[in-house]
N, C-alpha and C positions, 0 to 999 in steps of 0.2 A: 504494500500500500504506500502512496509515495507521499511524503513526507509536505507539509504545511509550511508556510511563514514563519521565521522563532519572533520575526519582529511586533507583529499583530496578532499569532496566535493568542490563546490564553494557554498561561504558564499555571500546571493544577498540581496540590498540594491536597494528598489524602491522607487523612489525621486518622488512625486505628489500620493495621494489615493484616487483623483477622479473617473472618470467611468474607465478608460482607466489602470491606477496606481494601483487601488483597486481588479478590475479584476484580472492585471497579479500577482500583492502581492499574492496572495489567491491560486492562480491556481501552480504557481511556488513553492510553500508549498507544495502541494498536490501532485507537482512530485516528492516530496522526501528532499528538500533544506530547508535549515538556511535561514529564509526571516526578513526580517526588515522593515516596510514601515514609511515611512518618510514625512510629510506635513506640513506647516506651520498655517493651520487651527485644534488649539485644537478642538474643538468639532469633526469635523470630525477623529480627533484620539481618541477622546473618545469613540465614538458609536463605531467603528470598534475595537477596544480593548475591547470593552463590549459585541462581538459578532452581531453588527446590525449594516448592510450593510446599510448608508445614501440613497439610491438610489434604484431602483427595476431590478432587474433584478433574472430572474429564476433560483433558484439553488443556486446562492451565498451565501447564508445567512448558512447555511448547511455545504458547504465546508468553510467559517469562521470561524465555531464555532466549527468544529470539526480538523481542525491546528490551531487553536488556543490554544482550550485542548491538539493537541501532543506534544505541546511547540514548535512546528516548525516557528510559524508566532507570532511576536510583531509588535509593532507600538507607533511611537515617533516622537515629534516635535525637536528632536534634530538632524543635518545631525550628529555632529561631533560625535555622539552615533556610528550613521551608517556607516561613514566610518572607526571609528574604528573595528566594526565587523566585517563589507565585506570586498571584494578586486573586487566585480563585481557590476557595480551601473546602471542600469535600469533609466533611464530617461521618465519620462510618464506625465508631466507636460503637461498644454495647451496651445495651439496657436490660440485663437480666431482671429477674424479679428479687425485691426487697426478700430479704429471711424475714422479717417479722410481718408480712405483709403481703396481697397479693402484686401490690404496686411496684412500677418501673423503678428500677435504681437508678437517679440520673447523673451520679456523678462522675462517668467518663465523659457526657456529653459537656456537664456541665465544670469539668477541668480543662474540656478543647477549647473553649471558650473562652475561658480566662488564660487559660496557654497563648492562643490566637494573639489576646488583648497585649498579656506582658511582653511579646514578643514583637511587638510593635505593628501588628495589624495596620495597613495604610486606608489612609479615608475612600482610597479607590478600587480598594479589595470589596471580593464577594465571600462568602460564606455559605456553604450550602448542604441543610443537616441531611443525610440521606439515613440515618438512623431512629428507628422504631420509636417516638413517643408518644405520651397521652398528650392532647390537645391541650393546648394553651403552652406547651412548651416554649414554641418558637418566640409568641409573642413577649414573652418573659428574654429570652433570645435576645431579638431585637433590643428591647430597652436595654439589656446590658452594653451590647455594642455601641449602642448611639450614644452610651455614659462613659464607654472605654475604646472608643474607637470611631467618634463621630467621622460619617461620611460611608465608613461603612456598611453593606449592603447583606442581608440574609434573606436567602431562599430558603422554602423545605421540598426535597422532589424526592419523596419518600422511594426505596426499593422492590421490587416482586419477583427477588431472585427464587429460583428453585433447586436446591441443591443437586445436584448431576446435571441441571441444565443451565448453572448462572452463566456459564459465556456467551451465551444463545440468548439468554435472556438479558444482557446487557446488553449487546451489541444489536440484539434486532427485540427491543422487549414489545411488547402487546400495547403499552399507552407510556405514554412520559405523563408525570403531573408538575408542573410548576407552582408551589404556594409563595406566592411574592405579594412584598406592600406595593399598594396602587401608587404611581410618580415615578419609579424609581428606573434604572436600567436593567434589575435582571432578569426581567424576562429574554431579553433583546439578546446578554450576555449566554444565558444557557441556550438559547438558539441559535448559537453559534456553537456551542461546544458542541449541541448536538444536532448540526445540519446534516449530515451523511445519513446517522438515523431517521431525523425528520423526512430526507428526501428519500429515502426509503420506503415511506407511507406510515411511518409511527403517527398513531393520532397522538396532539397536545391535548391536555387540559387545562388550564390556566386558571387558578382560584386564588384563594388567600390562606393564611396558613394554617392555620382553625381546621381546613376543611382537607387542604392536602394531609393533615396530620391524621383526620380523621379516616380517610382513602383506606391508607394501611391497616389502620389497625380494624376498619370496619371488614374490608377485604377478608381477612384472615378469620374474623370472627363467624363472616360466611360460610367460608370453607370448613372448619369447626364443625357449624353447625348441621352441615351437608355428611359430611361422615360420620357424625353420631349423628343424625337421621337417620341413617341406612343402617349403621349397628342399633340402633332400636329398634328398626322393623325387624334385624336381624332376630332381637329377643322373642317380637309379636309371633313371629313366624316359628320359634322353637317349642313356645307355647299353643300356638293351635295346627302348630303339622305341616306350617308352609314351606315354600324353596325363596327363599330370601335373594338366592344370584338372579333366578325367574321371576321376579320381581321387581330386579333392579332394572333388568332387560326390557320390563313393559314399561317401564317410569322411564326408563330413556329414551322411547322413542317421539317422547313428547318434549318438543324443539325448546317449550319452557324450562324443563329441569335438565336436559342431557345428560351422558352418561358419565361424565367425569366424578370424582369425590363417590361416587357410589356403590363403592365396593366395598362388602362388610369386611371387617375381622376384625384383630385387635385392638384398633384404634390410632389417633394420631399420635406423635411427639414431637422432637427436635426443639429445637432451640427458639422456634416463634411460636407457632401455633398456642403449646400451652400456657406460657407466660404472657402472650398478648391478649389472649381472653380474659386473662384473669387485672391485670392491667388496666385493661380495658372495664372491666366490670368498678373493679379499685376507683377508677377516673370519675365513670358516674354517678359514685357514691357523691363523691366531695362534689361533684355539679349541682346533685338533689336529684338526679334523674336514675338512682341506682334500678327502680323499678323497671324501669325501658329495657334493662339489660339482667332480668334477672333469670332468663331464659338461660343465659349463657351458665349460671351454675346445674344446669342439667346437663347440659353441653358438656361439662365437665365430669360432672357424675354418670352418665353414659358413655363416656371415656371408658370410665377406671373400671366399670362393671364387665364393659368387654376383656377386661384383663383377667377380673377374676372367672368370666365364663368360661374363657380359653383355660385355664390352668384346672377347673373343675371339671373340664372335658378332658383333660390329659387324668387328674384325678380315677375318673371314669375308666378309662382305658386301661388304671393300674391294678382295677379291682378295689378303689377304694383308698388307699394307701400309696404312697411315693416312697416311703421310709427302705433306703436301701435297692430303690428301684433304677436300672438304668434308664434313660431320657437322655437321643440325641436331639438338639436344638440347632436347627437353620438360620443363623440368622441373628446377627446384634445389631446391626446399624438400626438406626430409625427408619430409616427406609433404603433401597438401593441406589447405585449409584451415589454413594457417602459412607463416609468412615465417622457420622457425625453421632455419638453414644447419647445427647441430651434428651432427659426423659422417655429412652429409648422403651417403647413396649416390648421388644424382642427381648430385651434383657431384663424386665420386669419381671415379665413370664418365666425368663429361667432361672431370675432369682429367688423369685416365691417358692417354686418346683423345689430347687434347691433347700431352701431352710424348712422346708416342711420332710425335709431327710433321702430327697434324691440328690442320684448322682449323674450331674444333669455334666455333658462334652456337650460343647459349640466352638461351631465354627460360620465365618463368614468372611468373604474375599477380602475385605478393605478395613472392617472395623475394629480387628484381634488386640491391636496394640492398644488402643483407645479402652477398650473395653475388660482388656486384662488386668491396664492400671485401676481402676472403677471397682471393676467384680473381681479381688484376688480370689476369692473361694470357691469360684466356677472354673472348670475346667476346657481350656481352650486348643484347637485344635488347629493342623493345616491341610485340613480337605475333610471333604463331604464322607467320603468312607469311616476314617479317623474318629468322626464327630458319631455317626449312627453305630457305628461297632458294640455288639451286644444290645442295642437301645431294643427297648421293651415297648418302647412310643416313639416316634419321630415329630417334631415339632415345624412344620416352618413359620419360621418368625417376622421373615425381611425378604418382601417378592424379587431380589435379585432373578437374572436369565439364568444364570446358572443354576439356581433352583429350579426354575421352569421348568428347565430342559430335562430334567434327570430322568434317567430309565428306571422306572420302578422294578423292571422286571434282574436289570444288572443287580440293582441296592438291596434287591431281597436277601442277599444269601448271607451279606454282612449283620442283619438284625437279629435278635432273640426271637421279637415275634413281628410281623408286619403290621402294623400300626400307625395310620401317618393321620397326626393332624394338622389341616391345612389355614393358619391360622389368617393369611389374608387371601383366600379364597382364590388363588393362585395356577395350581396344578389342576387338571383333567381330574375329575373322578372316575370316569369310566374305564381311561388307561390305568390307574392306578388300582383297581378295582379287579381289572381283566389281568393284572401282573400277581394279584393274587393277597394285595393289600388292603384292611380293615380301612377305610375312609372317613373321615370324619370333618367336618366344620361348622362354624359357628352359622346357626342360622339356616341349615342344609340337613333337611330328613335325612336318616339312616337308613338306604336305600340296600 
């Protein structure tokens, strides 16, 4: 891709190079821009200055190392390096959730910020949080700057990465939203960082920041509420006899609901979904409007029950008892295509398993190290054979291909008894069934 202007480009300054930070650094290089990414964990600015992506994700590793060689992308534990280069500062820092509390932690946002300020922020700089808050953040935002940096300028153009597909999803994402104050230049400014995308066919949004803040996290709360939809019906359906995937199939062909988010099993996790609901709920209280939103604690509570029905379905499978039982488990990431363990259901499930006195081997391509640190007391594996050897129940946890694909008819000879349950509704019944294996899932007759 051939290279821009350094003189009139915007020179961009990404403050956090975790999943979210690291992504946009990399990707924002590759459209052509002076990028600088900036953290306060050296190690993490080492391996990314040395060309390797801390985290997995498909594709990064590739576009790192090849704006890295254009000289387009560095990376520094100093802001005051970065805002002497930039004049446009990306904000991608995290907001987990408070310990005491369902609410945002905001204090890496709320450190970039005064970092920004001490660090001599110019009146003709931008600021642009792309990190997950409750509404009202930014406008608290702006008043700091204009107190510690009169002149200038903060957007919020909130993120919709998906993990296994953030390069895709940055480079060519589904909408841009720009939350800017009215008078100002950045909207003018971000349509120019992102003319390639624009002229690509990305629709704009253009709102205020209240509203772009609230984009994300409402977004998220949707999706939420779309998969535990479907793992409810999953339960309605266990309870009067129905096929819940047959179900989901006739709900999708209806253009209003489609079939995405509609796949039963164990339910959601990672690092957004569950903390922004609850955030999110947290937010409305202190508005007065917690009732609007009080939905989302079933949302939540139809979460965790899919956890417990999967492990009450393995339960079943054991005769009752786990104590001493082998259990191979498929699967720790939160989902595929990620090595990301946060809130992971795959590892819920083999942890409950576990401390109720089985001896539960997993394995899964990407997430072992992640999840070995987390669950010492599970046993971890490197391949699918390794993981089911002796298992008395087979679990999949995380719809990886490699799962997909497996021959039940090869995997039999390695289990005690053939038993698979299929916990995000994944694999063929039929072929697994015809190979000669007990079938089981959430929400799915016992055929």
């Amino acid at each position: 891709m051939p290279s821009v202007s350094r003189s009139t480009d915007p020179r961009i300054n990404v403050i956090g190079t975790g999943y979210l930070g690291a992504t946009h650094a990399v990707c924002m290089a590759e459209l052509g821009f002076d990028v600088i990414g900036v953290d306060i964990d050296a190690d993490r600015i080492r391996r990314l200055s040395g060309g390797e992506v801390p985290f997995y994700e498909p594709g990064l590793e590739a576009l790192l190392r090849k704006n890295l060689e254009a000289g387009r992308l560095t990376f520094s534990g100093s802001l005051a390096e970065a805002v002497d280069q930039a004049d446009v500062h990306f904000i991608c820092v995290g907001t987990p959730q408070r310990h005491d509390s369902g609410a945002a932690d905001l204090r890496h946002v709320d450190a970039a910020v005064s970092g920004l300020i001490a660090a001599g922020l110019g009146p003709a700089d931008l600021v642009v949080g792309k990190s997950t808050v409750p509404t009202g953040t930014a406008t608290r935002l702006a008043a700091k700057l204009a107190a510690g940096a009169p002149g200038a300028e903060l957007a919020w153009s909130p993120e919709f990465l998906r993990e296994g597909f953030a390069v895709d999803d940055t480079l060519r994402p589904d909408r841009l939203v720009f939350g800017v104050a009215p008078g100002g230049t950045a909207e003018r400014r971000l349509r120019t960082i992102y003319a390639r995308t624009i002229d690509d066919g990305t629709p704009v949004v253009v709102t205020d920041h209240t509203t772009a803040e609230l984009v994300k996290v409402a977004a998220n709360a949707f999706l939420a509420t779309k998969i535990s939809f479907i793992n409810a019906m999953a339960e309605v359906c266990e309870a009067a006899g129905g096929d819940v995937v047959e179900l989901a199939s006739a709900l999708a062909h209806d253009a209003r609901i489609g079939h995405r988010f509609l796949q039963a099993g164990i339910g959601f996790g990672g690092g957004c979904l569950p903390k922004d609901i609850r955030a999110f709920q947290a937010r409305a209280d202190e508005l007065g409007v917690g009732r609007a939103l009080a939905f989302l604690s079933e949302v939540d509570a139809v979460n965790a029950r899919a956890l417990t029905r999967a492990v009450a379905l393995a339960r079943e499978a054991l005769g009752g008892s786990p104590t001493n039982r082998v259990v191979g488990a498929l699967g720790a990431a939160f989902k595929p295509n990620s090595d990301d363990i946060r809130d992971s259901p795959a590892l819920a499930v083999a942890e409950t398993l576990r401390r109720a006195g089985a001896h539960v081997s997993v394995y899964d391509p990407a997430a072992v190290v992640n999840a070995r640190a987390c669950y010492p007391n599970l046993r971890f594996t490197d391949s699918v054979v390794s993981a089911v050897a002796g298992a008395e129940v087979v679990l999949l946890l995380t719809e990886w291909h490699e799962f997909r694909e497996l021959d039940p008819a090869v995997l039999r000879p390695h289990v005690a008894r053939p038993v698979v349950i299929d916990g995000r509704g994944a694999l063929d019944p039929g072929r697994w069934r015809a190979a000669g294996w007990t079938y089981r899932a959430l929400g799915r007759p016992q055929r």
